[in-house]
C-alpha positions in Angstrom: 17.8 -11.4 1.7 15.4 -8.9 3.4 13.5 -8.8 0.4 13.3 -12.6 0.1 11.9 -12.9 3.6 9.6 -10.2 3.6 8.0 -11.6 0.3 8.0 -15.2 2.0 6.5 -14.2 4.9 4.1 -12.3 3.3 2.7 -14.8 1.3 2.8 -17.8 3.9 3.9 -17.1 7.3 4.2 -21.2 7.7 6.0 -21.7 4.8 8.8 -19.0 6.0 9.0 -20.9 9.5 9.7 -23.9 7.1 12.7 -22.2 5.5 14.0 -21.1 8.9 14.6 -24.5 9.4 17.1 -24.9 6.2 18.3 -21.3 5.4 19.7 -18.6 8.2 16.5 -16.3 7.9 15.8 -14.0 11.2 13.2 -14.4 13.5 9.1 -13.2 11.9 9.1 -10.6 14.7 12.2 -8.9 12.8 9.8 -9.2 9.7 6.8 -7.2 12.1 9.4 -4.5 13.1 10.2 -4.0 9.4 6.4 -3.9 8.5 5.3 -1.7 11.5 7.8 1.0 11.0 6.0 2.3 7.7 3.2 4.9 8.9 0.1 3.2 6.9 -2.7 5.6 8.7 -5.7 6.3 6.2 -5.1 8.9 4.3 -2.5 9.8 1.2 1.0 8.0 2.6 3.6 10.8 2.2 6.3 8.3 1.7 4.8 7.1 -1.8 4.7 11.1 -3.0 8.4 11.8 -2.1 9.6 8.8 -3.4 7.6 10.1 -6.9 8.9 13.0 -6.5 12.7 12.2 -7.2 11.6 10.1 -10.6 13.0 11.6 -13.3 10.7 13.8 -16.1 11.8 11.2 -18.3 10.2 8.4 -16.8 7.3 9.1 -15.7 4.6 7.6 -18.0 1.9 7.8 -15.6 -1.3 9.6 -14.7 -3.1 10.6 -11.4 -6.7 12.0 -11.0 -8.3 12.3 -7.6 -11.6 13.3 -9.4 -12.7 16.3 -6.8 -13.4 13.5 -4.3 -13.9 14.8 -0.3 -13.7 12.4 2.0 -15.4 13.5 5.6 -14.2 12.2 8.7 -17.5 9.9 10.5 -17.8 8.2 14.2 -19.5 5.2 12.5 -18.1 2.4 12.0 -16.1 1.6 8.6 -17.9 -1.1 5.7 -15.7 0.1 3.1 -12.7 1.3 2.0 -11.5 3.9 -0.4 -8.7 3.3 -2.5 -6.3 5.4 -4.5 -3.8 3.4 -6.5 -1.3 4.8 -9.0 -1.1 3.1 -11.7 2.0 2.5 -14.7 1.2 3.0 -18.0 3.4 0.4 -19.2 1.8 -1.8 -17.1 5.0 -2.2 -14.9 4.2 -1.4 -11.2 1.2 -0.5 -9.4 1.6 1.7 -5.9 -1.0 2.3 -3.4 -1.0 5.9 -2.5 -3.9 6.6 0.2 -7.1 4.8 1.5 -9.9 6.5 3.4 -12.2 4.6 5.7 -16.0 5.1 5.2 -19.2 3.6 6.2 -20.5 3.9 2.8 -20.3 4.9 -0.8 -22.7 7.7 -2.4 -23.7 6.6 -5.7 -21.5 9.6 -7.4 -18.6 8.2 -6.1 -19.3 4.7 -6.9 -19.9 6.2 -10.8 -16.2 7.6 -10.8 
């Protein structure tokens, strides 16, 4: 059920009010307590990398490559973000594993 809700709410806030109405769903600020207890801070998120970590050898079909990127910590104000997803080969699941917060892209890095 907490699964149900969070994907509801997620995808239309009014429509999971709606449901409240007909199903025994808990209150949206349960749902913000749920999503605001994950640390989500630029950077990589630690929680994706041990959870990768206790895949078996046997199933990991996938591929990660950071590319020698440095990211520099600025005062300015962010227009972009940096994003590092992780990517299955099979095509079955996609997981964001960090984003960095810049005020712009140098050509080299928006070339890959």
């Amino acid at each position: 059920m907490k699964q149900f809700s969070l994907t509801l709410y997620y995808y239309s806030p009014k429509s999971y009010n709606f449901c409240r109405t007909i199903l025994t769903l808990l209150h949206p600020s349960s749902i913000t307590n749920w999503t605001s207890s994950v640390k989500a801070d630029p950077g990589f998120l630690e929680e994706v990398f041990e959870y990768l970590k206790k895949i078996p050898d046997g199933d990991k079909d996938w591929y990660c490559d950071f590319g020698g990127i440095q990211v520099e910590a600025h005062e300015t104000p962010a227009t972009e973000t940096l994003v590092f997803m992780l990517v299955d080969l099979n095509g079955k699941w996609k997981w964001l594993i960090g984003y960095f917060l810049q005020s712009k892209s140098t050509a080299s890095v928006q070339a890959g």
